[in-house]
C-alpha positions as CSV (number, residue, x, y, z in Angstrom):
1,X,23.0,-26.8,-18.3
2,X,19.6,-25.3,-17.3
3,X,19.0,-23.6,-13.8
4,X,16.2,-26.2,-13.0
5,X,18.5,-29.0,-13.9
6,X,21.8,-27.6,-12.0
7,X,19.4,-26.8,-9.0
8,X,17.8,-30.1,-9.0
9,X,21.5,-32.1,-9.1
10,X,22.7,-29.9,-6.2
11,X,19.6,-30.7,-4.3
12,X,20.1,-34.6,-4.9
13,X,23.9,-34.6,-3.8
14,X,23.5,-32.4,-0.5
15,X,25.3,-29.4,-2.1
16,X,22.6,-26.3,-1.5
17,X,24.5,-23.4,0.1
18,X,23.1,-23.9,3.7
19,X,23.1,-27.0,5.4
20,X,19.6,-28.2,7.1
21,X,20.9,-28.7,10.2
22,X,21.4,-24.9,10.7
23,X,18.1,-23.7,8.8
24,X,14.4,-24.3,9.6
25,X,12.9,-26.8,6.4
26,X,11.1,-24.2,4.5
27,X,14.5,-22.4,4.0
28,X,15.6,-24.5,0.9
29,X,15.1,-24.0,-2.4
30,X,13.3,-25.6,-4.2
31,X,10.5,-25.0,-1.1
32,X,6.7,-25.9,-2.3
33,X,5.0,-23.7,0.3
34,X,1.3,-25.3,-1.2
35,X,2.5,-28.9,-1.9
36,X,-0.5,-30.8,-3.4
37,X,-2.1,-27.3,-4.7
38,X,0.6,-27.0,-7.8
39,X,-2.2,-24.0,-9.0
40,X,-1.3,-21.6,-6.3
41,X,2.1,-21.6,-8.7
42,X,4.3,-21.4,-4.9
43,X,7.1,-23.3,-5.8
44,X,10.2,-21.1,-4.5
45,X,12.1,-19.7,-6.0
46,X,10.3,-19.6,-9.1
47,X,7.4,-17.7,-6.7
48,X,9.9,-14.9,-6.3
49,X,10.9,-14.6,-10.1
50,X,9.5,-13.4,-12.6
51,X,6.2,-15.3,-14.3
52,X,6.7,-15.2,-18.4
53,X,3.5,-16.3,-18.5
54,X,1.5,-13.4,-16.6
55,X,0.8,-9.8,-18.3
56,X,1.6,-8.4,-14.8
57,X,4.0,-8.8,-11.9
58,X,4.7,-6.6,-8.7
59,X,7.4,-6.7,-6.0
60,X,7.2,-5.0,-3.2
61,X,8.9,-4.8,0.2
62,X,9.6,-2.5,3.0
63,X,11.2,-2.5,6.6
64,X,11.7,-0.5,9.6
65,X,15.8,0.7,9.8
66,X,17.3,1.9,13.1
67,X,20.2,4.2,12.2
68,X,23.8,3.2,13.9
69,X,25.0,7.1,14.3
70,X,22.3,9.3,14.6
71,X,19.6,7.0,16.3
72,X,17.1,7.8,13.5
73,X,14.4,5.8,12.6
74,X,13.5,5.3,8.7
75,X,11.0,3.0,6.9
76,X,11.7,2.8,3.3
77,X,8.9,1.4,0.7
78,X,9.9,0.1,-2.6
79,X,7.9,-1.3,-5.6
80,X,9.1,-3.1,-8.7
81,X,6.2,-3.4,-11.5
82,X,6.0,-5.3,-14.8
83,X,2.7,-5.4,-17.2
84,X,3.2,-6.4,-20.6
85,X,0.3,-5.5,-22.3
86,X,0.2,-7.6,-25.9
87,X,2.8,-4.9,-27.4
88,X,2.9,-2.4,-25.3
89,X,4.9,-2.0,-21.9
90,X,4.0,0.1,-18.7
91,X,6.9,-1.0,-16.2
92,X,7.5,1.4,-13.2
93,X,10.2,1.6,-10.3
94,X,8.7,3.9,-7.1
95,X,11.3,3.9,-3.8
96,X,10.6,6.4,-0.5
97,X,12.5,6.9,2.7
98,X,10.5,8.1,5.6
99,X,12.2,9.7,8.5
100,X,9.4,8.4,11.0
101,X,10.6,10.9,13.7
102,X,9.8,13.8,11.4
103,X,7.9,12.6,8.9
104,X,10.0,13.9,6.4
105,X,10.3,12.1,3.4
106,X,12.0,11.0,-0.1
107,X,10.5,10.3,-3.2
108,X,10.9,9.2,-6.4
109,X,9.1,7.3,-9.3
110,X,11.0,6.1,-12.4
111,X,8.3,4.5,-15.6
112,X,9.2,2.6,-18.7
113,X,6.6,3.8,-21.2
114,X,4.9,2.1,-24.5
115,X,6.4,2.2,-27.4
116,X,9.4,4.1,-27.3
117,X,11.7,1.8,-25.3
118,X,9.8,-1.3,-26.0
119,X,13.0,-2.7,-27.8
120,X,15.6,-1.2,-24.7
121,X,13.2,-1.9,-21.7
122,X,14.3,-0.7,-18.4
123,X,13.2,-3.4,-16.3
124,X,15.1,-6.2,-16.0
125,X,14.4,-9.3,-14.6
126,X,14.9,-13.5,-13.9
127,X,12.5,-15.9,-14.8
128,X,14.1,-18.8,-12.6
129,X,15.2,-16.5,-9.2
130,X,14.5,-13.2,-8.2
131,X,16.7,-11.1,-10.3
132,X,15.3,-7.6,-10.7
133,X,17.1,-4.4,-11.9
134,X,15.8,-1.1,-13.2
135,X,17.4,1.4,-15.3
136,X,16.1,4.4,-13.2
137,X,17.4,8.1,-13.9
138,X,18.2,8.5,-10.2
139,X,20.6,4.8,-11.1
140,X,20.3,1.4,-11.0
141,X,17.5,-0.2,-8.8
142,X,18.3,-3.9,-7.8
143,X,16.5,-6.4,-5.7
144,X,18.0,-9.8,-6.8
145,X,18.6,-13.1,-4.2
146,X,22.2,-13.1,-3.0
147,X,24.1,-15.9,-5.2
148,X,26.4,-18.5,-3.5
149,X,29.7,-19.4,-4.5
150,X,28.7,-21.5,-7.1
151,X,26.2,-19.1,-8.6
152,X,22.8,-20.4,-7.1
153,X,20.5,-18.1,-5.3
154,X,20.8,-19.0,-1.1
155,X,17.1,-19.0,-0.2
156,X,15.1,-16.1,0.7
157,X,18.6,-13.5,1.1
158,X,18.6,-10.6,-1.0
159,X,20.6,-8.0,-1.4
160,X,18.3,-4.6,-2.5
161,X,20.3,-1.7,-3.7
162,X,17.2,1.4,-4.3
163,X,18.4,4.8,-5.1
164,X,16.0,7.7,-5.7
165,X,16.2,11.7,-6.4
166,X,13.2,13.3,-4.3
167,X,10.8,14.5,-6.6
168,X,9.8,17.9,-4.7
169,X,13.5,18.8,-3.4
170,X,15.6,17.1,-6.2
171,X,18.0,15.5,-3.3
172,X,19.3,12.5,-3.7
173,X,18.8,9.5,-1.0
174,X,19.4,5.3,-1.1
175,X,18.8,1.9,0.7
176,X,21.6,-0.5,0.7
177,X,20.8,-3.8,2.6
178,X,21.4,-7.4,3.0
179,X,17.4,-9.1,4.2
180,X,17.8,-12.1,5.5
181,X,14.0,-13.5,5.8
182,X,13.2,-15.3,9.2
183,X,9.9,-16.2,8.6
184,X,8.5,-17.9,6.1
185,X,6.5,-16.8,3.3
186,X,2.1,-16.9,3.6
187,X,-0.2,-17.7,0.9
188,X,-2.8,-14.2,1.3
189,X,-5.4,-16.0,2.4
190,X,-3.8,-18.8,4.3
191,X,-5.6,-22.2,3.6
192,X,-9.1,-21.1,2.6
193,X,-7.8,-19.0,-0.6
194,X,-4.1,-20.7,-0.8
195,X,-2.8,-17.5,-2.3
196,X,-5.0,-16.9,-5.1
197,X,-7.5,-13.8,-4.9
198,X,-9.6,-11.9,-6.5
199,X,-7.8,-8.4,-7.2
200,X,-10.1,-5.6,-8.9
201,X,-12.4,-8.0,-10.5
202,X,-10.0,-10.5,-11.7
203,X,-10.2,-13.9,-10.6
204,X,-6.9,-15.8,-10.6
205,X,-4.7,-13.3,-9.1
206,X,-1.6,-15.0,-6.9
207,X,-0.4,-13.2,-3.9
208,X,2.1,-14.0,-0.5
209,X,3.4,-12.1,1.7
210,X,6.4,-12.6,4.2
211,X,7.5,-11.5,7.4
212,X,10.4,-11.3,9.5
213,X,13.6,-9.1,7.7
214,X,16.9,-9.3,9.0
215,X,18.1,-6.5,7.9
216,X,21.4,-4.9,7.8
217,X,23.1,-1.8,5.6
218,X,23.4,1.6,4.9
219,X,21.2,4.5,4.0
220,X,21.8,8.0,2.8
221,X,19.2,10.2,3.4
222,X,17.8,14.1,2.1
223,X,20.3,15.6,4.3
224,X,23.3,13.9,3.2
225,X,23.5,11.8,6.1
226,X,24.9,8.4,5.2
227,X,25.0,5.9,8.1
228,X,24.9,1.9,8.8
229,X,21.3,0.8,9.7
230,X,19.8,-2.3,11.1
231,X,16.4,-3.7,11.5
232,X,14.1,-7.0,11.9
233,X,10.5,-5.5,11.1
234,X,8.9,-5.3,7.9
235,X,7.0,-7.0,4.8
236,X,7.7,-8.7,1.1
237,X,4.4,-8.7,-0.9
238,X,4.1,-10.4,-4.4
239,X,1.2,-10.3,-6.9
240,X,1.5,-11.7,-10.1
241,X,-2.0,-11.6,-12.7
242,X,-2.6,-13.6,-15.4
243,X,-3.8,-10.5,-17.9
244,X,-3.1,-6.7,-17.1
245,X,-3.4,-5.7,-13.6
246,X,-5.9,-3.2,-14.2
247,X,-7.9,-4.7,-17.1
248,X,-11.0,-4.3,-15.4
249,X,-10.7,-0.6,-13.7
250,X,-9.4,1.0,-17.4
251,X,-9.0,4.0,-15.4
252,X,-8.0,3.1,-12.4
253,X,-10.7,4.4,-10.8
254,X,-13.3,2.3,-11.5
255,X,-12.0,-0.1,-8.3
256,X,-10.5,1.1,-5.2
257,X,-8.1,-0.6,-2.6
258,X,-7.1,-0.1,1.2
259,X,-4.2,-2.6,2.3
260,X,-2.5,-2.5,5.5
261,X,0.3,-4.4,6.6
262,X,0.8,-5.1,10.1
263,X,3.9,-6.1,12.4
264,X,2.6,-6.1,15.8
265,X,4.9,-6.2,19.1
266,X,3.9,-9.6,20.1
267,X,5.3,-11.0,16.7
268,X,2.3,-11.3,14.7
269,X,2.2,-9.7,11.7
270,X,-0.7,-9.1,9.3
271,X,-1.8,-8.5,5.2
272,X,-5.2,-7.0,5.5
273,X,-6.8,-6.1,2.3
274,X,-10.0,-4.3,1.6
275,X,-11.3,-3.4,-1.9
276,X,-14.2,-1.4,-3.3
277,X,-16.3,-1.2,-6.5
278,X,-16.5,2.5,-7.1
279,X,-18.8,1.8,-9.8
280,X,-21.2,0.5,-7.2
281,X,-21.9,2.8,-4.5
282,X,-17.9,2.1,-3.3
283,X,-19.7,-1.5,-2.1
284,X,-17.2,-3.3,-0.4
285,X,-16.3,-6.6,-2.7
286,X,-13.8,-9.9,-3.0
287,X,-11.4,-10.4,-2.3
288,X,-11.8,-8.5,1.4
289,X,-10.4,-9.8,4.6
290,X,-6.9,-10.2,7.0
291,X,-4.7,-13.5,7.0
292,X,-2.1,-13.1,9.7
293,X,1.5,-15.0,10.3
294,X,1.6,-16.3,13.9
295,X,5.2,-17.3,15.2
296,X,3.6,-20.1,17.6
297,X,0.8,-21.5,15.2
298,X,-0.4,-21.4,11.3
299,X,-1.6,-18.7,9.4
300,X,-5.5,-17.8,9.6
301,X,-7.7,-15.8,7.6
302,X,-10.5,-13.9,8.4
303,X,-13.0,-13.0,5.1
304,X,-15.5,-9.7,5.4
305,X,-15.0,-8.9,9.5
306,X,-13.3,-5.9,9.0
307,X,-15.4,-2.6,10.0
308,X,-13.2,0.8,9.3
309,X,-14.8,4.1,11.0
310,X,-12.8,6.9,9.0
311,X,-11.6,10.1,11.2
312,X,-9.9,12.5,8.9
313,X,-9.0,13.0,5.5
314,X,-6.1,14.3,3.6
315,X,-6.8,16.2,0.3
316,X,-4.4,14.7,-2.5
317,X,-1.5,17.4,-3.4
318,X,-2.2,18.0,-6.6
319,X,0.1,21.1,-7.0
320,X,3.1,18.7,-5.6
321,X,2.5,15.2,-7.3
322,X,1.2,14.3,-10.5
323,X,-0.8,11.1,-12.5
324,X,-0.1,9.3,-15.2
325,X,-3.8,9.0,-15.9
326,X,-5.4,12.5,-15.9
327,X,-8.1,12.9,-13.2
328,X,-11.7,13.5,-13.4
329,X,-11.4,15.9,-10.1
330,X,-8.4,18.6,-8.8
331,X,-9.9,18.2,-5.5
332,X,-9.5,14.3,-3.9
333,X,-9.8,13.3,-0.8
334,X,-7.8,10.0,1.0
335,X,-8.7,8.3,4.7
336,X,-6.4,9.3,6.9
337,X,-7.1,8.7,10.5
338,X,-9.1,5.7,11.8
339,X,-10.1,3.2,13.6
340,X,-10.0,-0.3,12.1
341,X,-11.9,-3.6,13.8
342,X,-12.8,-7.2,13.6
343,X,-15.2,-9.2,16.0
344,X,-13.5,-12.2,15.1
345,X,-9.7,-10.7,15.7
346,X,-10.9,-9.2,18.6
347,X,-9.6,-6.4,16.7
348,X,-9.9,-2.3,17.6
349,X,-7.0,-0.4,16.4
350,X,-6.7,3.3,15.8
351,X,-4.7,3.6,12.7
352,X,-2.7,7.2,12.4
353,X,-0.4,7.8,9.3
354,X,3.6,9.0,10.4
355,X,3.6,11.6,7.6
356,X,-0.2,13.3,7.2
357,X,0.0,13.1,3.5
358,X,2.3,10.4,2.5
359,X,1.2,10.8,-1.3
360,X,3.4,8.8,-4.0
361,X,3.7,9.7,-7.9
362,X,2.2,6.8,-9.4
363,X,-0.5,6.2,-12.2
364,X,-3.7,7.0,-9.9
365,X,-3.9,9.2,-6.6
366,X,-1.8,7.1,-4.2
367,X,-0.8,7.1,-0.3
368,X,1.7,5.0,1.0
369,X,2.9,5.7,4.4
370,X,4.2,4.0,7.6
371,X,1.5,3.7,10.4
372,X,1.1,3.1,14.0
373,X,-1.8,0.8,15.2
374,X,-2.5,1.3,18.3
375,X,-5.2,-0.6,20.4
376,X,-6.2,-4.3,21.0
377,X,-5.7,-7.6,19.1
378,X,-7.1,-10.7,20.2
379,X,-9.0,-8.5,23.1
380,X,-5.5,-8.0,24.5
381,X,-3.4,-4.4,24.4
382,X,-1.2,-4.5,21.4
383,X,0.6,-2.2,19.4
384,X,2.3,-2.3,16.0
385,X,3.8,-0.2,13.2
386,X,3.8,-1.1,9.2
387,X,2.3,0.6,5.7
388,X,-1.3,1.7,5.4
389,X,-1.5,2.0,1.5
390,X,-4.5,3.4,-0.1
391,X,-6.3,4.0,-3.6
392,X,-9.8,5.1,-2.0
393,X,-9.6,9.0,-3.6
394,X,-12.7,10.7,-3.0
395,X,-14.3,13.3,-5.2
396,X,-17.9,13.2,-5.8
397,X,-20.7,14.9,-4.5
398,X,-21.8,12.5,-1.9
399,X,-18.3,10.9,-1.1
400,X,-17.4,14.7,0.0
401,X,-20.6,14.8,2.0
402,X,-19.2,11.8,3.7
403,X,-16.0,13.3,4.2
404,X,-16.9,16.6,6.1
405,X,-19.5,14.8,7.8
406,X,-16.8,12.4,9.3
407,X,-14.4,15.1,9.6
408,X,-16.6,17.5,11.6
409,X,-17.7,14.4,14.0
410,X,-14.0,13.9,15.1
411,X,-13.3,17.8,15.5
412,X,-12.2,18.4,18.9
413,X,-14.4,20.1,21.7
414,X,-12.3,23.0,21.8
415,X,-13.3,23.5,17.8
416,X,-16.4,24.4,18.5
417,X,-17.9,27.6,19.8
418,X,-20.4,27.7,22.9
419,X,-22.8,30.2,20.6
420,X,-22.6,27.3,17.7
421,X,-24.2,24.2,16.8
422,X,-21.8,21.4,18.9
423,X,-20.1,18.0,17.0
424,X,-23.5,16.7,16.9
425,X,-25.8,19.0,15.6
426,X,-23.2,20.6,13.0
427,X,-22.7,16.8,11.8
428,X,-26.7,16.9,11.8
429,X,-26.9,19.2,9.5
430,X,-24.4,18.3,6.9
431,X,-25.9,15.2,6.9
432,X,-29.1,16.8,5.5
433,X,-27.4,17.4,2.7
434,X,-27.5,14.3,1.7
435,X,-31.3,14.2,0.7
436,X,-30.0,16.2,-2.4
437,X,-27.0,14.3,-3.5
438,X,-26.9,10.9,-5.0
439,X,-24.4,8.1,-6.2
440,X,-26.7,8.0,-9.5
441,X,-26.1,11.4,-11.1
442,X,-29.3,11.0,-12.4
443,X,-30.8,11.2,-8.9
444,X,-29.1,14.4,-7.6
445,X,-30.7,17.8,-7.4
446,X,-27.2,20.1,-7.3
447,X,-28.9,23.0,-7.3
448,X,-30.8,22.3,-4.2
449,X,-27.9,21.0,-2.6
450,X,-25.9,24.1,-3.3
451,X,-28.3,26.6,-1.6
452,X,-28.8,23.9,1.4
453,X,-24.8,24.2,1.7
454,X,-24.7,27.9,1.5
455,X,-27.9,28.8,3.6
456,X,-27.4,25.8,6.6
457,X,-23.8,24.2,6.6
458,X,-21.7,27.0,5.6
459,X,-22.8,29.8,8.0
460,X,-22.4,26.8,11.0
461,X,-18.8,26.4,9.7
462,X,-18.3,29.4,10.2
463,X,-19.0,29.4,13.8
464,X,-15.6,27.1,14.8
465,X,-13.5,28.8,16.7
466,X,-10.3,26.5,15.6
467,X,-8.8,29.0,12.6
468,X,-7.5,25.4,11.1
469,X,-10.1,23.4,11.8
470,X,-12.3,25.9,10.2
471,X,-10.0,26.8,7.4
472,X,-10.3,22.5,6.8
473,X,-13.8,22.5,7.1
474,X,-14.8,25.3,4.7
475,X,-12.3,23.7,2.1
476,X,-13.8,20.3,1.9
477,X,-16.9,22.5,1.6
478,X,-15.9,24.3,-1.3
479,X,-14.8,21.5,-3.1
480,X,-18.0,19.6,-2.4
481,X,-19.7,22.5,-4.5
482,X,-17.3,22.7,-7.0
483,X,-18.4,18.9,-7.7
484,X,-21.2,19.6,-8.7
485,X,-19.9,20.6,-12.1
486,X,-18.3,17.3,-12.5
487,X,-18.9,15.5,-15.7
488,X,-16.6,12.5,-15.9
489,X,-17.5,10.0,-12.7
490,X,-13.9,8.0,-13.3
């Protein structure tokens, strides 16, 4: 008998594994979260499972653990990936463990390449429930629904089990959890989009995101510490695309994303994406904009109102984590530090990364990091923690004119030297530099920007008085100049 069939006779005689009376409505399976809109393909759980008829698929979830022993607090981050790509695979398994007192971290990334395993693939999925294991060299990965006595999935409980072997100390670490979701699942863009975006150029892109883990488990961390953990904050995210993922950025690099996901104090919790045409001057494009889950009302979304001013910048650690696609630059730069707003949110949040370089091996420059977000929402104080995850590497002559201008703005007073130019007039003149460089190659004059660098900005950064903050500042320099050699753009 087929799942469908055995799910839908279950459903008819009152025999699902939880009975109404003790679980809010959308907590049965089958659950239509877009009833009327069959094209927003939200039918749980087939939402959760795998989509046959997609070239690419991604799971992703993360949550906030309070250890029972030591008091530690941990986030862990985990992605499952499929993309089928006509006859060739490029599947990946990526899990990290933050210690967010430290900042110390875990991880690991685990691919299943073309070709040679296409006939033994590593990823292993359901098309009916979520189901998901991956043959990973640090073990078995599994996120799959937790199965009732009579082998059905009980709606929206999983059980995860994510090992990983630290790629920079080789130690071993591991999330073990029941989630029990409280809240239920959002269409990204609530009812103006109904969970279909646009997602690097590709139209028909299906997304939701849910809030609202009860969590409960153990995890064993870089030290060897094993303890029980607990927790009730954090985020499932689902994309699924109807042709390769990144058919449209053949690089990688070609589009650019910022997403950050939100779980305030108050309850609220937020996906808030932001993408960029890097082709086009890094112009800001679809499908941009926040939808929020709101524990006393329905979810809203809020297109093209978001306004990020950029504070620092962390240089990608290319000595410590490699690409799958080679880069066109050593020397890239990711936002760190900023402040993020919205008129319409009432929004003005300064956004500061737990780890300073929370860089992930994956196929492009990556950082994925818990956050704090601190500031106002809805004009009100709020607070929050969650992921800020970012593609936005910057390595060009004028994106690295942007980022020591920025950076030397938001140097402290005690940075700069009474003798020297101040915040102002040092960020004056590496703006000038500007007039020489150009997002059209064609339009740059390198060699006058190089001797404005040397004979202006360099001998003024050389005037800081902070031996870090002048060691920083002369680096990004450096590798502003040595972009001037660059030949490939992407």
């Amino acid at each position: 008998m087929s799942f469908a069939l055995t799910l839908l006779i279950l459903l008819l005689t009152g025999c699902l594994a939880i009975s109404a009376h003790s679980q809010p409505s959308w907590k049965n399976y089958p659950f239509d979260l877009e009833p009327g809109h069959p094209e927003a393909e939200l039918m749980f759980p087939g939402a959760e499972a795998n989509h046959p008829n997609d070239m690419s698929d991604s799971w992703f979830v993360t949550g906030t653990l309070q250890g029972q022993t030591t008091g530690r607090e941990y986030q862990f981050v985990s992605i499952f990936d499929r993309n089928d790509i006509t006859a060739v695979i490029l599947d990946f398994y990526q899990v990290s463990l933050f210690d967010l007192g430290t900042g110390t971290y875990g991880t690991f990334t685990d691919y299943d390449l073309p070709v040679i395993d296409i006939l033994d693939q590593r990823l292993h999925y359901s098309n009916d429930y979520l189901n998901l294991g991956f043959d990973s060299s640090a073990g078995h990965a599994t996120w799959a629904n937790v199965l009732n006595a009579t082998g059905l999935p009980t709606p929206f409980v999983y059980n995860v089990h994510l090992p990983g072997v630290d790629s920079q100390s080789n130690k071993p670490f591991s999330i073990d959890l029941t989630i029990d979701m409280q809240n239920e699942p959002v269409p990204f863009g609530a009812d103006v989009l109904r969970g279909i975006f646009t997602f690097y150029a590709q139209k028909g892109t299906h997304t939701y995101f849910q809030t609202g883990p009860k969590m409960n488990g153990t995890v064993t961390f870089l030290d060897g510490t094993t303890e029980k953990v607990q927790g009730t904050k954090g985020h499932i995210d689902r994309q699924w695309f109807p042709l390769y993922s990144g058919i449209f950025t053949p690089t990688g690099r070609q589009h650019s994303h910022e997403w950050r996901q939100i779980n305030f104090d108050n309850g609220e919790d937020f996906s808030i994406w932001r993408q960029f045409d890097r082709v086009n001057n890094n112009t800001v494009i679809e499908d941009t904009g926040a939808t929020n889950y709101d524990p006393t009302g329905s979810p809203t979304y809020v297109p093209d109102d978001l306004q990020v001013e950029y504070r620092s910048y962390a240089k990608y650690p290319r000595s410590r984590f490699s690409t799958l696609i080679p880069p066109p630059s050593q020397n890239m730069y990711l936002p760190s530090s900023h402040i993020l707003t919205s008129k319409t949110l009432g929004m003005n949040l300064s956004v500061n990364y737990v780890q300073p370089i929370p860089a992930v091996t994956l196929p492009i420059e990556y950082f994925e990091g818990p956050a704090t977000y601190v500031g106002t929402l809805h004009g009100q104080p709020a607070s929050g923690t969650g992921i800020f995850e970012s593609t936005l590497a910057l390595y060009r002559d004028w994106e690295l004119v942007d980022v020591l201008s920025n950076s030397v703005a938001h140097l402290p007073p005690s940075s700069f030297s009474p003798s020297g130019p101040g915040a102002s007039a040092l960020g004056q003149l590496v703006d000038g530099a500007k007039a020489y460089v150009s997002s059209s190659p064609l339009k740059d004059n390198r060699v006058a920007a190089k001797a404005y660098l040397e004979s202006k900005v360099r001998p003024a950064l050389g005037t800081l008085v902070n031996a870090q903050d002048k060691a920083t500042m002369l680096e990004i320099l450096d590798d502003l100049e040595a972009s001037f050699a660059l030949v490939l753009q992407f």
